[in-house]
C-alpha positions as CSV (number, residue, x, y, z in Angstrom):
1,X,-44.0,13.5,-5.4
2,X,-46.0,13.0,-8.7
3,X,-45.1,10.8,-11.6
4,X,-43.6,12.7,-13.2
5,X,-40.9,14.3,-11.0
6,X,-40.0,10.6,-10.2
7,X,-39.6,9.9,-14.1
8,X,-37.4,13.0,-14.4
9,X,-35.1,12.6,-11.8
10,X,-35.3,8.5,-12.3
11,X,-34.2,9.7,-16.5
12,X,-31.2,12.1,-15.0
13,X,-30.2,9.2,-12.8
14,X,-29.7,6.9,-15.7
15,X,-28.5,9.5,-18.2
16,X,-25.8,11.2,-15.9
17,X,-25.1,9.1,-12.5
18,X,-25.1,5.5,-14.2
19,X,-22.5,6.1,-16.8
20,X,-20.6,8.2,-14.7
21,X,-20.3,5.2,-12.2
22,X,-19.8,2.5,-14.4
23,X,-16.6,4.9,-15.5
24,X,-15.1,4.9,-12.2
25,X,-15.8,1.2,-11.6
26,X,-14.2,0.0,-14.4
27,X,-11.3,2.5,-14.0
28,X,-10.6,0.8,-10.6
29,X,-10.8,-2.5,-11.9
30,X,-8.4,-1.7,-14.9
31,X,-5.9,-0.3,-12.6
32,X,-6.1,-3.1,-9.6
33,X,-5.5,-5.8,-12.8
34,X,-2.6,-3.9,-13.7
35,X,-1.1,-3.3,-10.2
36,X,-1.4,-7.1,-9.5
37,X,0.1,-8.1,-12.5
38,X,2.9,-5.9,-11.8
39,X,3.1,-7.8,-8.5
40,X,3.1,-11.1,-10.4
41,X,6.1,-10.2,-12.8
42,X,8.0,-8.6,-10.4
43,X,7.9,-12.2,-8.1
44,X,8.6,-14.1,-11.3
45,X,11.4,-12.1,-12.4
46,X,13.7,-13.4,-9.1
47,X,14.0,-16.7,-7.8
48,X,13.4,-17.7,-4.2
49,X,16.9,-18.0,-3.6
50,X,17.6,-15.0,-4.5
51,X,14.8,-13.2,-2.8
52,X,15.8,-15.1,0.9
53,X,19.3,-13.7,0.3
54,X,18.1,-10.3,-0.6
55,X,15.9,-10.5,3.0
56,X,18.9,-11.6,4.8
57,X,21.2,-9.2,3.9
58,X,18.1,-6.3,4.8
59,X,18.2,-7.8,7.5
60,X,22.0,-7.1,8.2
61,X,21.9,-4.0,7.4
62,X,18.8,-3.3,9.8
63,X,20.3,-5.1,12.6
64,X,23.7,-3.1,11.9
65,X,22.0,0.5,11.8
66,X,19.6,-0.5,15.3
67,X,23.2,-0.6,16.8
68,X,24.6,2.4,15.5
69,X,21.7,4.5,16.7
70,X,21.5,2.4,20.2
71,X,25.8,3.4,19.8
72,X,24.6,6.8,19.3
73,X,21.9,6.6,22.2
74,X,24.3,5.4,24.5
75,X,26.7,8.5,24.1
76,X,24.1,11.6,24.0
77,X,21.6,10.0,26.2
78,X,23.6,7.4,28.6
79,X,20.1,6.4,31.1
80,X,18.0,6.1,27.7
81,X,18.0,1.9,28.4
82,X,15.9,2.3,31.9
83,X,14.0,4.9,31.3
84,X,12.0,3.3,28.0
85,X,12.5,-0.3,29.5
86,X,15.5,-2.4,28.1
């Protein structure tokens, strides 16, 4: 390619493609800064305590709904236990 055609298309490249990049980089950026900070005040905002008791009764309430559907399992599907290996 001539000179020329290199300094054209090297001129679009910083006039249209750099800016545009920069745009979106910085976008990103902005946006992972406010999502972590949102992470940061949400883990602030409740004690450990508080969060270990929040875990425990999730945990509860899992462990209570895995029986209801094995409850459930157990009455529409009674050989469900051997055949996926329990």
């Amino acid at each position: 390619m001539s000179d020329e055609v290199m300094f054209i298309l090297g001129a679009i490249f910083l006039v249209v493609v750099v800016p545009y990049w920069l745009k979106l980089h910085y976008r990103g950026e902005k946006n992972t800064k406010s999502s972590e900070s949102k992470v940061t005040n949400k883990s602030t905002s409740t004690s450990e305590p508080e969060k270990v008791e929040q875990l425990h009764l999730l945990a509860e309430q899992l462990t209570e709904r895995v029986k209801n559907l094995e409850s459930i399992l157990d009455d529409k599907a009674p050989g469900w236990r051997t055949n996926h290996g329990r």
